[in-house]
N, C-alpha and C positions, 0 to 999 in steps of 0.2 A: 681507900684511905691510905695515905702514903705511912711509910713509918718515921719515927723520930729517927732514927738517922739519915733518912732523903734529906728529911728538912735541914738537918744538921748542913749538911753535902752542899745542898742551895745555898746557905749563910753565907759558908764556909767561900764557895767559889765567887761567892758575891764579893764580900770580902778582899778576896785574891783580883779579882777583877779590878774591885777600887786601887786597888794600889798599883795596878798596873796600869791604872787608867783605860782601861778599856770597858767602858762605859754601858755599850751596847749589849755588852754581856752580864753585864753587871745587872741592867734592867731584866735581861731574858732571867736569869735565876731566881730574881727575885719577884719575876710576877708569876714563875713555877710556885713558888712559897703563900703567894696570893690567891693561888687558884685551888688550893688544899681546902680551904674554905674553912681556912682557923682563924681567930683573934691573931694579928701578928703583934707581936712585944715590942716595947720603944726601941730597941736595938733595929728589928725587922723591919720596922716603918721607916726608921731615918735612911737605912739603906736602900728601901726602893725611890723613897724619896730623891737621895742622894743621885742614884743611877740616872731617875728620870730628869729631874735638875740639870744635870751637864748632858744628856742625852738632846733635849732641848734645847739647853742653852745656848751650844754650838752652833745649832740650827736660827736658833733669833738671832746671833751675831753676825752670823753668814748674811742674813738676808736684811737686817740692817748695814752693812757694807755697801751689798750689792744697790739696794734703792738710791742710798747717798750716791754712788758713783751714777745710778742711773739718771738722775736729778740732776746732774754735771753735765752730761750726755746730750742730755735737752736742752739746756741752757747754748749750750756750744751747736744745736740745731744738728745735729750726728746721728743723723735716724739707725741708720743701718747699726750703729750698737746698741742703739737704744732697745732696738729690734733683738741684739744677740742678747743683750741684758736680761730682757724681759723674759726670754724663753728660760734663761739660768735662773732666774728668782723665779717662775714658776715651778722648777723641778724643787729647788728647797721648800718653796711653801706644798707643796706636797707632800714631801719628809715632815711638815709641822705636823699637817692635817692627821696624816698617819699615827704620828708618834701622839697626840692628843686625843685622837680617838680609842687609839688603843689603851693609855692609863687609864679612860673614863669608863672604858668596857669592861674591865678588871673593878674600879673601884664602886660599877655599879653593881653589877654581878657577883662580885666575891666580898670586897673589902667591906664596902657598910652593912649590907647582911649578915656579916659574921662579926661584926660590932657590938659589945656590952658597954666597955668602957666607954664613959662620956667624952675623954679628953680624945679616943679612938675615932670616936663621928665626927666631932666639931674638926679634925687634922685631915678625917677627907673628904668632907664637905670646903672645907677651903681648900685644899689639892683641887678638887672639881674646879671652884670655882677660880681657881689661878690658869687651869690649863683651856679652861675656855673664854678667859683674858687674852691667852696667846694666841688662842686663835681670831681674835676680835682684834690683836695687832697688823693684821694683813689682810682680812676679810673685807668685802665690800659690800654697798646696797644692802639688800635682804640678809646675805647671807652672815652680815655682820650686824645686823640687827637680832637674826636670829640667836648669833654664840654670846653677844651680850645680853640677853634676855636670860639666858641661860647659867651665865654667868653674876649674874643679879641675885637669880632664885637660890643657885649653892649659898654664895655667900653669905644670904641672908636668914638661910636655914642655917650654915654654921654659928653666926651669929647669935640669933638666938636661942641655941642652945651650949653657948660659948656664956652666955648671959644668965640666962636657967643652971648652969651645972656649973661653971667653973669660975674661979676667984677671978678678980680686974688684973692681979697682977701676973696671972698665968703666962707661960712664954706662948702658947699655941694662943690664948686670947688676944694677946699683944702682937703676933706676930699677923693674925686674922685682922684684926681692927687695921695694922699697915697696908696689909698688900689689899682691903675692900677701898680704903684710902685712895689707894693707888688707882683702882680700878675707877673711882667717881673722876680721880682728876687726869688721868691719859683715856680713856674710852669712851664716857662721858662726857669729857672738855667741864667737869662740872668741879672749878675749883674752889667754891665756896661751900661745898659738900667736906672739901678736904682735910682729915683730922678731925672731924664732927664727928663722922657716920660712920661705923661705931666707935670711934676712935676716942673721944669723947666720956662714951659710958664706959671707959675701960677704966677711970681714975675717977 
């Protein structure tokens, strides 16, 4: 069992990290503090959240570019980039796969286990079910059938326990009813889902 001042030490460089922006360390510290297999505090959570967030983020941006320009590529009949494209957006959707897999290994493993508080589960039951949304943005055939099915089941277990335990106007409720939103109307194609489910039961 680590002591309160590792964990300290973690925060702290977490912290240090953010403002440096150096992101990737920011996530390494903070899923040190994940792995102690405590309750993490609203402070704790928003920073691994944070870390993983633009860890990510970088990553979907890049590889939204690269498709756009690949998509031009084609159009214009340019195989041979098309060719060098594809090789470079498969190295980033690699970088997803990794960095998604690795949050959800953490947040099965350590984070919801070690969950009392209500607002604690329903925050990574939607992390779940948002990082298997990303992976459902580049995934294909099966294997993106597979991450949105998966994606389905978090969300809807945060759901209804967002629904059971916690007020319509909570920001973790409201911010869960957006991005499962999200997920019916980009992953699904199902926009008449859109702002219902649960979006809906939140007011």
């Amino acid at each position: 069992m680590a002591s309160t001042k590792e964990r300290e030490n973690y925060v702290y460089t977490a912290k240090l990290a953010e403002q440096a922006e150096r992101y990737d360390e920011m996530v390494e510290a903070m899923a040190k503090v994940a792995k102690l297999d405590v309750e993490l505090t609203v402070e704790e959570r928003n920073l691994l959240s944070v870390g993983y967030k633009n860890v990510i983020g970088a990553r979907r941006a890049s590889w939204r570019i690269l498709s756009s320009i690949e998509q031009k590529e084609e159009g214009k009949g340019n195989d041979q980039n098309v060719s060098r494209i594809k090789e470079y957006r498969h190295k980033v959707e690699s970088e997803l796969s990794s960095i998604c897999s690795d949050i959800m290994r953490v947040i099965d493993e350590h984070l919801i286990p070690s969950c009392t508080a209500f607002e604690s589960t329903v925050f990574f039951y939607k992390m779940k079910g948002d990082y298997y949304r990303y992976l459902a943005e580049f995934k294909t055939g099966d294997d993106r059938k597979e991450v949105a099915d998966q994606s389905m089941k978090a969300y809807q277990a945060a759901s209804s326990k967002a629904e059971a335990d916690l007020p319509p106007t909570h920001p973790i409720r409201l911010g869960l009813a957006l991005n499962f939103s999200v997920f019916y109307y980009e992953i699904l194609n199902s926009p008449e889902r859109y702002g219902l489910s649960p979006g809906k039961a939140s007011f």
